[in-house]
C-alpha positions as CSV (number, residue, x, y, z in Angstrom):
1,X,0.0,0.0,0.0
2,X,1.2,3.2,-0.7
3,X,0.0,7.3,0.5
4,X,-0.2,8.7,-2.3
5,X,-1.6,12.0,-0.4
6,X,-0.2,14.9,1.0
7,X,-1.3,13.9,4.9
8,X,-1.1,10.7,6.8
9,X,-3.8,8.0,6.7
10,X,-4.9,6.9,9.7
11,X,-6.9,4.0,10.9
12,X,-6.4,2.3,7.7
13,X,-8.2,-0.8,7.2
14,X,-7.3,-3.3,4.6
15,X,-10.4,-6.4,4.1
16,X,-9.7,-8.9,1.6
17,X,-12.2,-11.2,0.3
18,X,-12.1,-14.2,-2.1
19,X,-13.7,-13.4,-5.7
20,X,-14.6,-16.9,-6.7
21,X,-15.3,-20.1,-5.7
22,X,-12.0,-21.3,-3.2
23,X,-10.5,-19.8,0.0
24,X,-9.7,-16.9,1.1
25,X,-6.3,-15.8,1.6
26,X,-4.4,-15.4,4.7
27,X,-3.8,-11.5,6.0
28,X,-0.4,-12.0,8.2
29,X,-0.6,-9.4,11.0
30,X,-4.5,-9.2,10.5
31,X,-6.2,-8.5,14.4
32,X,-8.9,-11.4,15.3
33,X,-9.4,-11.6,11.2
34,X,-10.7,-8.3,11.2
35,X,-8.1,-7.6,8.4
36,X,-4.9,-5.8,8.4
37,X,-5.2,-2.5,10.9
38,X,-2.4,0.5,10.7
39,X,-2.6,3.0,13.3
40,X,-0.7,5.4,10.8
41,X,0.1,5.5,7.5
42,X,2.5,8.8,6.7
43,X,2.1,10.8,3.4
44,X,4.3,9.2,0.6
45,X,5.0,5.9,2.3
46,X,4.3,2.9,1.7
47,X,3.8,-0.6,3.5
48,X,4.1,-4.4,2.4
49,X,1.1,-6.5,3.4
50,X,1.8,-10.0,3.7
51,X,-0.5,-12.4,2.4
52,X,0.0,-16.2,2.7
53,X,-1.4,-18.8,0.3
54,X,-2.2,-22.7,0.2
55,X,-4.0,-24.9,-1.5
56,X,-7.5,-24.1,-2.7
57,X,-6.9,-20.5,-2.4
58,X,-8.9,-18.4,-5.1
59,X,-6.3,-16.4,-7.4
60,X,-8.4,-13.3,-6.7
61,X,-9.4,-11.0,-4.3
62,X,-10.9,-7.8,-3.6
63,X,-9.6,-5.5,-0.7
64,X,-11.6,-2.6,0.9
65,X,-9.5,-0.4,2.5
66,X,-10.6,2.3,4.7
67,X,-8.6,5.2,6.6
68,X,-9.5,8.6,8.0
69,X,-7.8,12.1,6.3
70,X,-8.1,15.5,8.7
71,X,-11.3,13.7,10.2
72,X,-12.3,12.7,7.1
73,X,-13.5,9.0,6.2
74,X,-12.3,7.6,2.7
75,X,-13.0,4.1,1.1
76,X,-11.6,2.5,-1.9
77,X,-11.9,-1.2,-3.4
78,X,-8.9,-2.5,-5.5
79,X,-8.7,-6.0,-7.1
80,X,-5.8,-8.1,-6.6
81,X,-4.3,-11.2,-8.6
82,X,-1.5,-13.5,-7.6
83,X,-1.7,-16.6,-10.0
């Protein structure tokens, strides 16, 4: 993930889902599978987000990320593809 923006992100939430039949991959350092939490995300940085995949895992996902700007809430949904 990167910050694009000219302020930090914070509270960002990253939800990944399985698009297709299979399971769903694994979000390392997600919180009680509530996905992946970052406290802070500073402007033009960016983070790795480790996902872990096995057998039966769909190629696809879709992640919702939400984060808070000034006060602010933003959303997004981005598709992503491994295989």
């Amino acid at each position: 993930m990167t910050n694009l923006g000219s302020g930090p992100a914070n509270n960002l939430r990253i939800q990944v889902e399985p698009v297709g039949d299979g399971a769903s991959p694994i979000v390392l350092d997600s919180r009680n599978g509530d996905g992946l939490l970052v406290e802070r995300l500073l402007d033009h940085t960016y983070m790795d987000s480790p996902i872990a995949l096995s057998m039966g895992t769909v190629p696809q996902a879709k992640l919702t990320l939400t984060w808070e700007e000034d006060g602010a809430r933003f959303a997004e949904e981005q598709s992503i593809r491994w295989m």
